[in-house]
PyMOL CGO cylinders between C-alpha atoms (Angstrom):
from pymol import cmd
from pymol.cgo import CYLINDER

trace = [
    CYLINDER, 98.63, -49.13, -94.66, 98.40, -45.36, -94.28, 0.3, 1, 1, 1, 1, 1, 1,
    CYLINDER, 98.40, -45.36, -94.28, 98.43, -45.21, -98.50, 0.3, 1, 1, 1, 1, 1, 1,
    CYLINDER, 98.43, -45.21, -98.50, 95.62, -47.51, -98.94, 0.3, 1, 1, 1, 1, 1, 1,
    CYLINDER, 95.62, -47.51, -98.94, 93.39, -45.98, -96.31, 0.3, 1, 1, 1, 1, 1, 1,
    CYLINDER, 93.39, -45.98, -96.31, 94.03, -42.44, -97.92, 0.3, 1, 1, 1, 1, 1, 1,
    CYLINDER, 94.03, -42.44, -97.92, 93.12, -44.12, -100.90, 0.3, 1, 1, 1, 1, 1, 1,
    CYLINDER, 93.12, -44.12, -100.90, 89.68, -45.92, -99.61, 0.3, 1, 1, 1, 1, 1, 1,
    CYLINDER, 89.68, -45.92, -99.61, 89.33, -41.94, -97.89, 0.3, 1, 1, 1, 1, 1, 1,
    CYLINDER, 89.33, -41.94, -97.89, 89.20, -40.64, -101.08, 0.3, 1, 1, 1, 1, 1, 1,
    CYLINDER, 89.20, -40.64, -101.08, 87.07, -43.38, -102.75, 0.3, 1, 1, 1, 1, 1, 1,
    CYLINDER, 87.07, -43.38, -102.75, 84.24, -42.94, -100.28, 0.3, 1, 1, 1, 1, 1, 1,
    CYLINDER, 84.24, -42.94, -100.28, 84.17, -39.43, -101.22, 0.3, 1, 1, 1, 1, 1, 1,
    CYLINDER, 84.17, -39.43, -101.22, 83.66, -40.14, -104.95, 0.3, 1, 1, 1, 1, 1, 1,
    CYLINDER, 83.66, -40.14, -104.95, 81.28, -42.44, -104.32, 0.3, 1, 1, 1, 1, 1, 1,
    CYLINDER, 81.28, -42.44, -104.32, 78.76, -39.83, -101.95, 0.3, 1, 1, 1, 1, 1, 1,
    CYLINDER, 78.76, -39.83, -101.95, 79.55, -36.89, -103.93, 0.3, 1, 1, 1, 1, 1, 1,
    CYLINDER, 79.55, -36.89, -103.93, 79.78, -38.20, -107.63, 0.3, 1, 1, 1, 1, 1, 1,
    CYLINDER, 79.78, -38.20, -107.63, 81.10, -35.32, -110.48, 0.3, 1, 1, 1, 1, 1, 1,
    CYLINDER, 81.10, -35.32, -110.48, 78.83, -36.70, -113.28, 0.3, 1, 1, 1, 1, 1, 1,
    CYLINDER, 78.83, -36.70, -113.28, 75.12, -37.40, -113.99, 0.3, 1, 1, 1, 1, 1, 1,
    CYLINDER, 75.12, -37.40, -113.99, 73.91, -41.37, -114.14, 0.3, 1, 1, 1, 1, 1, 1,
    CYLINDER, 73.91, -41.37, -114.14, 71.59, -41.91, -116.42, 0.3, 1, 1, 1, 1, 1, 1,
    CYLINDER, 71.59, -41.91, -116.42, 71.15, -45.76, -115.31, 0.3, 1, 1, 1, 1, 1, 1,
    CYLINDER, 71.15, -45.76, -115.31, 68.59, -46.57, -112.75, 0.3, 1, 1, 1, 1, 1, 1,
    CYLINDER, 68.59, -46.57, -112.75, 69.50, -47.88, -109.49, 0.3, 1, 1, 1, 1, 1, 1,
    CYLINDER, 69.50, -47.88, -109.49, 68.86, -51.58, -108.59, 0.3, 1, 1, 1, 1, 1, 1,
    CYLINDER, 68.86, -51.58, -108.59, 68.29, -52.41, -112.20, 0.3, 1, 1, 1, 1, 1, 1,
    CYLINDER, 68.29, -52.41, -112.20, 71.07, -54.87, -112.88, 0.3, 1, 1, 1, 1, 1, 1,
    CYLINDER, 71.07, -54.87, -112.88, 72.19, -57.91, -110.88, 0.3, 1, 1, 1, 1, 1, 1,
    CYLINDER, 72.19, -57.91, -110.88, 74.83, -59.97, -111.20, 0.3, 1, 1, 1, 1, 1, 1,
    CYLINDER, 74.83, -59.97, -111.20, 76.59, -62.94, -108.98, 0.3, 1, 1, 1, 1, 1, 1,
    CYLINDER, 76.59, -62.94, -108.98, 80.13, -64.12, -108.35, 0.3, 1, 1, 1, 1, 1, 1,
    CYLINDER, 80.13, -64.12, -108.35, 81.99, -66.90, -107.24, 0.3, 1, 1, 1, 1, 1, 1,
    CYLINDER, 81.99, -66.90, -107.24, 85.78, -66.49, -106.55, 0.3, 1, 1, 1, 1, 1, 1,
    CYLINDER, 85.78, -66.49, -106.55, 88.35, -69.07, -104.53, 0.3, 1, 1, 1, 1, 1, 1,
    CYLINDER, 88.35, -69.07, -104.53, 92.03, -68.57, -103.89, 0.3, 1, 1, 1, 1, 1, 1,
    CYLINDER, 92.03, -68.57, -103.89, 94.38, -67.93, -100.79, 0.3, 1, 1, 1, 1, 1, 1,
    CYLINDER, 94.38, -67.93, -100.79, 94.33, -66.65, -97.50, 0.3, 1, 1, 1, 1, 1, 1,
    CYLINDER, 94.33, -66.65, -97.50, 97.54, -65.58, -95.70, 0.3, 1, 1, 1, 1, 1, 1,
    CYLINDER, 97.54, -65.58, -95.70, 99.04, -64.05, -92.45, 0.3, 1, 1, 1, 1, 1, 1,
    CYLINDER, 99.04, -64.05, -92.45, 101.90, -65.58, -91.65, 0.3, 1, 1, 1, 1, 1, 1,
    CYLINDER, 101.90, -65.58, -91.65, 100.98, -68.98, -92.90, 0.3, 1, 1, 1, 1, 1, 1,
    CYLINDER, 100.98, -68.98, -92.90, 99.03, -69.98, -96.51, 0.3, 1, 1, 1, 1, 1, 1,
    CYLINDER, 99.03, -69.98, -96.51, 95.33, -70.73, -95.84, 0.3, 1, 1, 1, 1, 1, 1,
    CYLINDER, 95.33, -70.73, -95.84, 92.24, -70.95, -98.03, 0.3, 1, 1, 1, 1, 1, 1,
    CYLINDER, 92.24, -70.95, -98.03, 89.42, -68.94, -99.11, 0.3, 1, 1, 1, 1, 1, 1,
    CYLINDER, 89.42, -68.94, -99.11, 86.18, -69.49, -101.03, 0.3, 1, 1, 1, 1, 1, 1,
    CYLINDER, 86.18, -69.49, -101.03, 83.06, -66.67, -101.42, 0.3, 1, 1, 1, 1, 1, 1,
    CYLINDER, 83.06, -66.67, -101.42, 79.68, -66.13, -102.75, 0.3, 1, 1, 1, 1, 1, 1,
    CYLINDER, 79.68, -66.13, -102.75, 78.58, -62.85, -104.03, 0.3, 1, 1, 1, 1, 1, 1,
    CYLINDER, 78.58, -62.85, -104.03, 75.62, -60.77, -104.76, 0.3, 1, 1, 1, 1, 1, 1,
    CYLINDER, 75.62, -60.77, -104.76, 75.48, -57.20, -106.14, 0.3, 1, 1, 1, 1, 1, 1,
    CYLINDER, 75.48, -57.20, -106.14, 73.38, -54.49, -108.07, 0.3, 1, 1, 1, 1, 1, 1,
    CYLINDER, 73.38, -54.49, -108.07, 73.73, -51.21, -109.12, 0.3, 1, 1, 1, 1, 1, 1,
    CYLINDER, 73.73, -51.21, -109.12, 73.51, -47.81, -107.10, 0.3, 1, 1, 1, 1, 1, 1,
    CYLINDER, 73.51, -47.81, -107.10, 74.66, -45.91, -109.72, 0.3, 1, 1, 1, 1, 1, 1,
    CYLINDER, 74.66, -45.91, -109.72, 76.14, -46.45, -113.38, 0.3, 1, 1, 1, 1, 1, 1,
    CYLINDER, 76.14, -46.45, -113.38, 79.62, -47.11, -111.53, 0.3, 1, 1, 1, 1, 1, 1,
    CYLINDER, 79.62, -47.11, -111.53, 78.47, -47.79, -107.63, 0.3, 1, 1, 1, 1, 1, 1,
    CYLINDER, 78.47, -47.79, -107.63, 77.42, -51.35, -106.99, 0.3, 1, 1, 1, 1, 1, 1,
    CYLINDER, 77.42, -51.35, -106.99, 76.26, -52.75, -103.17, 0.3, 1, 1, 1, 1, 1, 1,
    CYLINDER, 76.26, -52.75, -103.17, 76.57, -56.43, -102.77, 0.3, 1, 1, 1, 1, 1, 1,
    CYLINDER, 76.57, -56.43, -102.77, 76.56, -58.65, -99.92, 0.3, 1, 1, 1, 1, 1, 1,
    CYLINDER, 76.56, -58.65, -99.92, 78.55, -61.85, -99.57, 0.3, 1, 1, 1, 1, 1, 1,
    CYLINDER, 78.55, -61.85, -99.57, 78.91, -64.80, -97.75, 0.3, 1, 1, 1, 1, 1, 1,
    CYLINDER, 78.91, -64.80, -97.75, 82.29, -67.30, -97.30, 0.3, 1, 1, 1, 1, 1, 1,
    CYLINDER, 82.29, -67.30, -97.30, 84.53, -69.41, -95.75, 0.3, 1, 1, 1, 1, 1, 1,
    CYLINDER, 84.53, -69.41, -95.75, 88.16, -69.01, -95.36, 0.3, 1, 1, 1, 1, 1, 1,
    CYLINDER, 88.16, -69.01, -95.36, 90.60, -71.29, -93.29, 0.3, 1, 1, 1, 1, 1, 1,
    CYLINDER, 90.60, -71.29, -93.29, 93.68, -69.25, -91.55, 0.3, 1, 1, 1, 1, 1, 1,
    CYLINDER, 93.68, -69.25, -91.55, 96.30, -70.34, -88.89, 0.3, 1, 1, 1, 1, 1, 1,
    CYLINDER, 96.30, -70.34, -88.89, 98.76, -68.00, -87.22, 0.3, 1, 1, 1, 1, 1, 1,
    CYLINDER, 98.76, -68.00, -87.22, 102.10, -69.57, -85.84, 0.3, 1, 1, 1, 1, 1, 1,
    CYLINDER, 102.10, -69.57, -85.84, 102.77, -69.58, -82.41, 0.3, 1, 1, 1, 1, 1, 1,
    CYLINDER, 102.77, -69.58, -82.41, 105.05, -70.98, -80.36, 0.3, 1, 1, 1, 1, 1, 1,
    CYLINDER, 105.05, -70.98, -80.36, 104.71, -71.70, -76.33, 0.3, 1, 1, 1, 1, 1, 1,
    CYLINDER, 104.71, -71.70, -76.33, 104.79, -74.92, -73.61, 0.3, 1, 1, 1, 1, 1, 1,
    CYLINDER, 104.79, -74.92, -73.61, 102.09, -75.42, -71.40, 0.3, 1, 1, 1, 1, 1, 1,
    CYLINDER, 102.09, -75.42, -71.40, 102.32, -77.26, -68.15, 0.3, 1, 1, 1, 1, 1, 1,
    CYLINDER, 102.32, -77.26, -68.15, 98.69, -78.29, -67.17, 0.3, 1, 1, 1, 1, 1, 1,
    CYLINDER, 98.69, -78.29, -67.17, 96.74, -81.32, -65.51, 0.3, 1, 1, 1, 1, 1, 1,
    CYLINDER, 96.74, -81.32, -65.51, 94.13, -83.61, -66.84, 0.3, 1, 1, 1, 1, 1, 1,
    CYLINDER, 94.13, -83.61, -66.84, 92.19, -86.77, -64.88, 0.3, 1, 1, 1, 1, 1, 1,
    CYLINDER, 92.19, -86.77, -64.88, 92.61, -90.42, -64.74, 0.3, 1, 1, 1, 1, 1, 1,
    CYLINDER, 92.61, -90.42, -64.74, 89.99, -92.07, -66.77, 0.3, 1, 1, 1, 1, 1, 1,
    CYLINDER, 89.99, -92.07, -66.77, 86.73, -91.00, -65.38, 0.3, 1, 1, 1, 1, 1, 1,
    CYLINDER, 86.73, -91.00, -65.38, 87.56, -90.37, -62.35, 0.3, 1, 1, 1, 1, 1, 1,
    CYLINDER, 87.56, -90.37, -62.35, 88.06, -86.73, -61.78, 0.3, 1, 1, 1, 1, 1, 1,
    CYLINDER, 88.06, -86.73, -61.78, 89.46, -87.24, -58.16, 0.3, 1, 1, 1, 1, 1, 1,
    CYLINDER, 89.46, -87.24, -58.16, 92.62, -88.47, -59.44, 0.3, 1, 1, 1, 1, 1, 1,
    CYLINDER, 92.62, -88.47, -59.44, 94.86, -86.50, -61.21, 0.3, 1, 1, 1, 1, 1, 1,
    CYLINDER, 94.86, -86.50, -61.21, 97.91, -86.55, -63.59, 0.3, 1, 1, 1, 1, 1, 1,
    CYLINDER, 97.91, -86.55, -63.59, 100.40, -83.55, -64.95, 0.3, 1, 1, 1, 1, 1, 1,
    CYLINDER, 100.40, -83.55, -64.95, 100.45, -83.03, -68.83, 0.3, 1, 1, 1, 1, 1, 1,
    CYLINDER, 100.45, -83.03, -68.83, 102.69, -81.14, -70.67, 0.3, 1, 1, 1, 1, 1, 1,
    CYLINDER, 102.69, -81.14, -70.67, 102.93, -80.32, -74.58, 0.3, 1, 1, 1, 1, 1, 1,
    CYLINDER, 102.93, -80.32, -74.58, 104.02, -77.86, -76.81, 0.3, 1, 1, 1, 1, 1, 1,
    CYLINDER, 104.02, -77.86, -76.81, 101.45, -75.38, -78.98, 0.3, 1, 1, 1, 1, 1, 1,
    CYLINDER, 101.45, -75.38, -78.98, 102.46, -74.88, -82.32, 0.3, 1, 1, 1, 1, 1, 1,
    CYLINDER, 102.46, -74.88, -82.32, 100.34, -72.98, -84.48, 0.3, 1, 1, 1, 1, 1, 1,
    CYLINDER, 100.34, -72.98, -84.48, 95.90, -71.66, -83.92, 0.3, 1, 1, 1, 1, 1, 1,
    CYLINDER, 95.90, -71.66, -83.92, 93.44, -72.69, -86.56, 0.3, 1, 1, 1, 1, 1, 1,
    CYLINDER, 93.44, -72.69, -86.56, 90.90, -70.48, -87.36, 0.3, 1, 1, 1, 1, 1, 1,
    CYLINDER, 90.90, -70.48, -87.36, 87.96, -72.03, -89.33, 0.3, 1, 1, 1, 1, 1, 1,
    CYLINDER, 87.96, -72.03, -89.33, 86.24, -68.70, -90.71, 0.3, 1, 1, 1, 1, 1, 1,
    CYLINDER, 86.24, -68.70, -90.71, 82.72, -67.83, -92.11, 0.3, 1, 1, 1, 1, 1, 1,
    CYLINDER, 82.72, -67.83, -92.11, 82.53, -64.14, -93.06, 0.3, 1, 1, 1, 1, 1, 1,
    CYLINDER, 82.53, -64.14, -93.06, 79.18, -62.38, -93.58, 0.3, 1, 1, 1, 1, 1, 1,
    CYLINDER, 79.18, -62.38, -93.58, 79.65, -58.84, -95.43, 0.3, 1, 1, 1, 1, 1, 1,
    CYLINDER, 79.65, -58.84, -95.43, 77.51, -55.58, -96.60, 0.3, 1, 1, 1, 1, 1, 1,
    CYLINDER, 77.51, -55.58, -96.60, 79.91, -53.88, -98.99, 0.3, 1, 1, 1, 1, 1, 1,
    CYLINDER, 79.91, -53.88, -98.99, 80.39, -51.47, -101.92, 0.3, 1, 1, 1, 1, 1, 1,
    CYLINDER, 80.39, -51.47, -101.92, 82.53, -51.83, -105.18, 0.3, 1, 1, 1, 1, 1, 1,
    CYLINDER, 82.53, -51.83, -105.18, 83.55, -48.74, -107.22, 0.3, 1, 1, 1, 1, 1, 1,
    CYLINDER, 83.55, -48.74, -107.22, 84.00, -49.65, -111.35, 0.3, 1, 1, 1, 1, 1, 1,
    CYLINDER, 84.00, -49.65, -111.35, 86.56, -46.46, -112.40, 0.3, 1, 1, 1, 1, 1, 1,
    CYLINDER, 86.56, -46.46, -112.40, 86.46, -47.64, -115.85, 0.3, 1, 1, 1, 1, 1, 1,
    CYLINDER, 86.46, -47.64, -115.85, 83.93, -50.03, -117.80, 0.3, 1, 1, 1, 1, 1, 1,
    CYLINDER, 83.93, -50.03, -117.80, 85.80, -51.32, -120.47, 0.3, 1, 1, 1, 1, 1, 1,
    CYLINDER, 85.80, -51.32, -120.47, 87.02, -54.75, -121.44, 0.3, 1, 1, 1, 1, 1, 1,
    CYLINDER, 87.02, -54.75, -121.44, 89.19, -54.53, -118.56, 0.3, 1, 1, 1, 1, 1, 1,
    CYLINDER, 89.19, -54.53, -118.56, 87.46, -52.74, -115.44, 0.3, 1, 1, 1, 1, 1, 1,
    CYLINDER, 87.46, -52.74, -115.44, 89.46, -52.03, -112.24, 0.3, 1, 1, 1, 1, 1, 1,
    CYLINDER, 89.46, -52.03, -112.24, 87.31, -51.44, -109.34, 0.3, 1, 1, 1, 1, 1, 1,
    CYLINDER, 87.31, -51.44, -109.34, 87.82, -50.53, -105.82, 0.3, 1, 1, 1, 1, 1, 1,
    CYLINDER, 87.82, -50.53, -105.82, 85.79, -52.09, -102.51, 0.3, 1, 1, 1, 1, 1, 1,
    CYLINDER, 85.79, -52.09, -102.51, 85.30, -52.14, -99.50, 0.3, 1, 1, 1, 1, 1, 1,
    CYLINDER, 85.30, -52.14, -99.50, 83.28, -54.59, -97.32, 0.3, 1, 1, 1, 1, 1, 1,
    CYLINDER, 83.28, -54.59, -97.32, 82.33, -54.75, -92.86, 0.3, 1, 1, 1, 1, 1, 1,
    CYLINDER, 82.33, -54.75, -92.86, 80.62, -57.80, -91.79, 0.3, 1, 1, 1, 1, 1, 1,
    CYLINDER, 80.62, -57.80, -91.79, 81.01, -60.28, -89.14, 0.3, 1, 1, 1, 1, 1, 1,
    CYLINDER, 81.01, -60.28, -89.14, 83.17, -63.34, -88.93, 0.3, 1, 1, 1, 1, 1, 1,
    CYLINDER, 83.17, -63.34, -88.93, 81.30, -66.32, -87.04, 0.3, 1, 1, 1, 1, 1, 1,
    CYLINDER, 81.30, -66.32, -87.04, 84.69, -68.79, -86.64, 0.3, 1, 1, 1, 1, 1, 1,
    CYLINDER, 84.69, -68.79, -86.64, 85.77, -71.73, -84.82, 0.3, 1, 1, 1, 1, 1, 1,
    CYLINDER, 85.77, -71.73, -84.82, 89.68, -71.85, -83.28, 0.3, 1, 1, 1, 1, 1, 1,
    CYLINDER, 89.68, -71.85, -83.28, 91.35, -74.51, -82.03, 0.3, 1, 1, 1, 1, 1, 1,
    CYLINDER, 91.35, -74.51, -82.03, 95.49, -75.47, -81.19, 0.3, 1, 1, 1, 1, 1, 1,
    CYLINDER, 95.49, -75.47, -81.19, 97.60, -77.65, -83.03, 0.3, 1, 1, 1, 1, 1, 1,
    CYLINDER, 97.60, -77.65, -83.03, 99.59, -79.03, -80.27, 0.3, 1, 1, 1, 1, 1, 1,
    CYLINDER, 99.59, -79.03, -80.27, 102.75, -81.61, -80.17, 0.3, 1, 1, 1, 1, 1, 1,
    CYLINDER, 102.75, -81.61, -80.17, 102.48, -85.03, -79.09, 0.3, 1, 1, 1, 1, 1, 1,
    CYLINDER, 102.48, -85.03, -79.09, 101.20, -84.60, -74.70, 0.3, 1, 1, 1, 1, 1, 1,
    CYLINDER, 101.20, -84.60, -74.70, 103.47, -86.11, -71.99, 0.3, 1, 1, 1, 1, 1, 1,
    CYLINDER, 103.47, -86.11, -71.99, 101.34, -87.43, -69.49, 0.3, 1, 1, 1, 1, 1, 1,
    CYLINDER, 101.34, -87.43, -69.49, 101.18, -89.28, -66.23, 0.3, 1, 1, 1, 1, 1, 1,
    CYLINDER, 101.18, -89.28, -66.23, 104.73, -87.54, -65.28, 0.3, 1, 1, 1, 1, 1, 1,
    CYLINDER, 104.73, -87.54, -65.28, 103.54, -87.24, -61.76, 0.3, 1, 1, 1, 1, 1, 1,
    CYLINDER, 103.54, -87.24, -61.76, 100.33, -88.34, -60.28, 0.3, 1, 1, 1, 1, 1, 1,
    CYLINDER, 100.33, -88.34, -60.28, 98.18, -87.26, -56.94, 0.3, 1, 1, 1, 1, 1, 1,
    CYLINDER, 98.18, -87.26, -56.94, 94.61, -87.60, -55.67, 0.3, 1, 1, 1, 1, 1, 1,
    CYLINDER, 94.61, -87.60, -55.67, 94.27, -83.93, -54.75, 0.3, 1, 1, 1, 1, 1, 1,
    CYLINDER, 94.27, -83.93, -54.75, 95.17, -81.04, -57.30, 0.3, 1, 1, 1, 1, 1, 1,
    CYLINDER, 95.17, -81.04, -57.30, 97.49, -79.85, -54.53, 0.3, 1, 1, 1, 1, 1, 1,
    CYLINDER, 97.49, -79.85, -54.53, 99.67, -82.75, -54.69, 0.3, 1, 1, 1, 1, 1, 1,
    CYLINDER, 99.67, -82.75, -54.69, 100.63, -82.38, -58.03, 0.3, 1, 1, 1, 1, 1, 1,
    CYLINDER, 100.63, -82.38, -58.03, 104.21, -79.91, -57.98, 0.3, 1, 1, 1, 1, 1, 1,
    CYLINDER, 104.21, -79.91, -57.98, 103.74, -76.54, -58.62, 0.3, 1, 1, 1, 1, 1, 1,
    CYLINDER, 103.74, -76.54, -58.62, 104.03, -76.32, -62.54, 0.3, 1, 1, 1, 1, 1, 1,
    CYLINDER, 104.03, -76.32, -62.54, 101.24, -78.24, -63.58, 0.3, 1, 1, 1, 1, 1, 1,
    CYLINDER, 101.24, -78.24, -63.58, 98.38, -76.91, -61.51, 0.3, 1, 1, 1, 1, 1, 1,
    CYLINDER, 98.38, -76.91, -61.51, 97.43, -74.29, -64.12, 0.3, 1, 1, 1, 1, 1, 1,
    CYLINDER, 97.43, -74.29, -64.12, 94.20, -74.84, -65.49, 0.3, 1, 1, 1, 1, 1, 1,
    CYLINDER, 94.20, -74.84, -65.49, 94.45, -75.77, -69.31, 0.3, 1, 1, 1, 1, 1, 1,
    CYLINDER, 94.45, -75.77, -69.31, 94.62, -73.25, -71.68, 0.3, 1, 1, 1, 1, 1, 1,
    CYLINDER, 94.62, -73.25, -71.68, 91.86, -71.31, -73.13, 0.3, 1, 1, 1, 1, 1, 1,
    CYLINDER, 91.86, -71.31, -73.13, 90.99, -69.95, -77.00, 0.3, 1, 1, 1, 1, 1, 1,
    CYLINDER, 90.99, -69.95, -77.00, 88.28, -68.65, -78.45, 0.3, 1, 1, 1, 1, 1, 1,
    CYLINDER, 88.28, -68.65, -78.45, 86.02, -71.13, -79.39, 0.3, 1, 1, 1, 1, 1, 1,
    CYLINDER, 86.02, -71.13, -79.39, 83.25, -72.28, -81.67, 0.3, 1, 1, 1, 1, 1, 1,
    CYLINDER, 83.25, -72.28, -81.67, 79.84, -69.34, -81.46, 0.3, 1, 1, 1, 1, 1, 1,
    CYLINDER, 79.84, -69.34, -81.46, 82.14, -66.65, -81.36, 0.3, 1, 1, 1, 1, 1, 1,
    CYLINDER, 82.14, -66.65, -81.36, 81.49, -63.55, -83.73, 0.3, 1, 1, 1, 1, 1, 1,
    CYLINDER, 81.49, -63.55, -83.73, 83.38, -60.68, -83.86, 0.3, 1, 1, 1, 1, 1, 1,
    CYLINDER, 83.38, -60.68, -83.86, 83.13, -57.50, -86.47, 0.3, 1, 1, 1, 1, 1, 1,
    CYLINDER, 83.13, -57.50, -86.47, 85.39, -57.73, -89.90, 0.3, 1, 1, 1, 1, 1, 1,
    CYLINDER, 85.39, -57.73, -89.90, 86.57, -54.86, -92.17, 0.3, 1, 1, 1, 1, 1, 1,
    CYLINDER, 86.57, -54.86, -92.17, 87.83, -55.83, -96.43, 0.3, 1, 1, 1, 1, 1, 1,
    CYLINDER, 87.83, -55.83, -96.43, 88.65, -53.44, -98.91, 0.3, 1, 1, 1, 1, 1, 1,
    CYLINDER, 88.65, -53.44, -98.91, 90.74, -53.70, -101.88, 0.3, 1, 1, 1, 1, 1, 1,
    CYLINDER, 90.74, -53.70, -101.88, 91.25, -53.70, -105.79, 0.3, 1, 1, 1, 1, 1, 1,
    CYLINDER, 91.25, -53.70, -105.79, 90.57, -55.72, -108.43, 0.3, 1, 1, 1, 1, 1, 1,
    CYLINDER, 90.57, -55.72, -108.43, 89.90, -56.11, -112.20, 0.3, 1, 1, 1, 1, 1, 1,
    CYLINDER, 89.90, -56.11, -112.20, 87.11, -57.65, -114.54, 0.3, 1, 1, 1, 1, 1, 1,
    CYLINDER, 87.11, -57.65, -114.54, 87.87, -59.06, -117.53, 0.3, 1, 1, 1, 1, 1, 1,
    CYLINDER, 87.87, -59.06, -117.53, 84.72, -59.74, -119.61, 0.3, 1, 1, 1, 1, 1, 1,
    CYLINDER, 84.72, -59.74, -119.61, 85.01, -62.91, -121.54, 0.3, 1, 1, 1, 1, 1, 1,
    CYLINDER, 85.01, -62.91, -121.54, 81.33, -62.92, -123.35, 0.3, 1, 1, 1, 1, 1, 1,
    CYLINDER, 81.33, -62.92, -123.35, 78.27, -60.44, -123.03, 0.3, 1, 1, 1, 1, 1, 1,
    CYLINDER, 78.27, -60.44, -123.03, 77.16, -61.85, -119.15, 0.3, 1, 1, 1, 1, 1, 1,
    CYLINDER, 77.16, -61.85, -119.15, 80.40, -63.35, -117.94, 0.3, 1, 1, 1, 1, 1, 1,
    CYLINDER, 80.40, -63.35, -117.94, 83.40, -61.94, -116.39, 0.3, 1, 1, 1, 1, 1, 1,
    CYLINDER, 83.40, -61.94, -116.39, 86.53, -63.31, -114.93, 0.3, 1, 1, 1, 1, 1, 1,
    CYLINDER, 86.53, -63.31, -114.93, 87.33, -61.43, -111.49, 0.3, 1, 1, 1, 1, 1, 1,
    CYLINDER, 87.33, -61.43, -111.49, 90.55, -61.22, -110.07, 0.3, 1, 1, 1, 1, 1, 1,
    CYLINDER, 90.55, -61.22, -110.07, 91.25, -59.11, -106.83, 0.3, 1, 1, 1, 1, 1, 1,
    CYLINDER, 91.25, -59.11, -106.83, 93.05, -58.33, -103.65, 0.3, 1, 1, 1, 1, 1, 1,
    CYLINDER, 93.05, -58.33, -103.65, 91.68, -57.94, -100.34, 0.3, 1, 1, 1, 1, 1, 1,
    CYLINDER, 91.68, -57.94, -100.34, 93.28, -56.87, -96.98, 0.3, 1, 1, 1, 1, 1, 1,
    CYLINDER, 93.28, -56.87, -96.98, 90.83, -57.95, -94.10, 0.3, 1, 1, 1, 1, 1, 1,
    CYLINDER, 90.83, -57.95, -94.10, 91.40, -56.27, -90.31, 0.3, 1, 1, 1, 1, 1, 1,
    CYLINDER, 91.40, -56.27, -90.31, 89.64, -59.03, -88.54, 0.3, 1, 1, 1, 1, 1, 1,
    CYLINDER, 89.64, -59.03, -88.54, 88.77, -58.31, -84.26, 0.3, 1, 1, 1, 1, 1, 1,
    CYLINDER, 88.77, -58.31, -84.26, 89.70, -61.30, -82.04, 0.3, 1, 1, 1, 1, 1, 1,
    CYLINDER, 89.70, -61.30, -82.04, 91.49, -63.30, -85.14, 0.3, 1, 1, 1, 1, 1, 1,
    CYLINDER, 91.49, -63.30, -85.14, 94.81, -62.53, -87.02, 0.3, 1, 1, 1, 1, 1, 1,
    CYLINDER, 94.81, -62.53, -87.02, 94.50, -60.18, -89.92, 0.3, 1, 1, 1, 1, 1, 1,
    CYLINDER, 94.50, -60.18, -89.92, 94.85, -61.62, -93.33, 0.3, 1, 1, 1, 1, 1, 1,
    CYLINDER, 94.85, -61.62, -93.33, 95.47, -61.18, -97.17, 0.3, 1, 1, 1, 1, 1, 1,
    CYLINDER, 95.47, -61.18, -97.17, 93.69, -62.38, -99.44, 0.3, 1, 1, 1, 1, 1, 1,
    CYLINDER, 93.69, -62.38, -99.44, 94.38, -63.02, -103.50, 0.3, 1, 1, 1, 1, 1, 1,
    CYLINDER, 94.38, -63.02, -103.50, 90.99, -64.32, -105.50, 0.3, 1, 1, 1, 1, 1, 1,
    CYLINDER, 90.99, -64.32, -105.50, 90.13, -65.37, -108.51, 0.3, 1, 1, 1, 1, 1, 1,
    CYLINDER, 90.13, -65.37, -108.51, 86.70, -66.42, -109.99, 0.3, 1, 1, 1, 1, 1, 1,
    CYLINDER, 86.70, -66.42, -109.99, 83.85, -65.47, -112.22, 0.3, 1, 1, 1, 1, 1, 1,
    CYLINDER, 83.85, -65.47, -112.22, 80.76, -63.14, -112.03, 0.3, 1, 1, 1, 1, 1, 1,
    CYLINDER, 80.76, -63.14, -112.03, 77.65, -63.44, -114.28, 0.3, 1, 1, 1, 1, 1, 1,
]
cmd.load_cgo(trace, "trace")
């Protein structure tokens, strides 16, 4: 982790104090990608993103992007709650069940910059995106056991299961993202390239991830 943000470090100071002269204007290209492929933590997920960018400088592009990527993280606890009978929230029942693993369903909005070393057939580039996530979470429980014990007061219930029910983050929640990485083009005809590329995302309030994408930009 230490290497690649030394390496990002070093980027960013190419990229605001260039060594050579560009003789291409700014803002005068623009080109658009679409790239799919998988999304891992500790478990395989999905991801799938939409891509805009133009030229800073011969070498500098800024782009923005847009996505959707579905993670889970493992996890592994028993919760010992209570729940009502029917509609009627004046009688109550224990519940128990086991969580096995959060879902995150994850829409990333990012401002970023990608850094072409090389233009060539083959052109390896560096990035480096912050954005927001806007995500839902939700648990992927066992099968409940309910009705164990019954009561008509909270307080009659025994001791274990008069914890309110577990809380996660929930749907409207948005919280700051950070993606850089390397990649390759690999240009196929004059205005199409196939893009392959790595990411490493440091996500607030959801599990980082890894990402490995393929797609094409025109």
């Amino acid at each position: 982790m230490k290497r690649l943000i030394f390496f990002f470090l070093i980027l960013l100071c190419k990229i605001v104090f260039p060594q050579d002269t560009d003789d291409s204007k700014a803002l005068s290209s623009f080109r658009f990608s679409v790239l799919g492929g998988a999304a891992f933590s500790s478990n395989l997920g999905g991801s799938f993103l939409i891509e805009g960018k133009t030229n800073l400088t011969q070498n500098l592009d800024i782009k923005l992007s847009i996505g959707y990527s579905y993670l889970n993280k493992d996890v592994y606890y028993s919760v010992k709650t209570y729940g009502f009978l029917g509609a009627d929230q004046y009688s109550y029942r224990s519940v128990s069940y086991n969580v096995n693993k959060i879902l995150y369903d994850v829409f990333p909005a990012s401002l970023g910059f990608e850094y072409t070393f090389i233009h060539d057939k083959l052109s390896p580039y560096g990035h480096l995106e912050i954005g927001y996530n806007y995500f839902n979470s939700h648990l992927e429980e066992s099968p409940s056991a309910v009705g164990e014990a019954y009561a008509t007061t909270l307080q009659g219930l025994p001791a274990e299961y008069r914890n309110d029910p577990p809380r996660i983050l929930d749907g409207k929640t948005t919280a700051y993202r950070i993606a850089f990485g390397i990649g390759t083009n690999y240009k196929l005809t004059q205005n199409l390239n196939l893009d392959v590329r790595y990411v490493y995302q440091i996500n607030k309030l959801l599990v980082n991830s890894n990402q490995l994408l393929i797609g094409l930009n025109f």
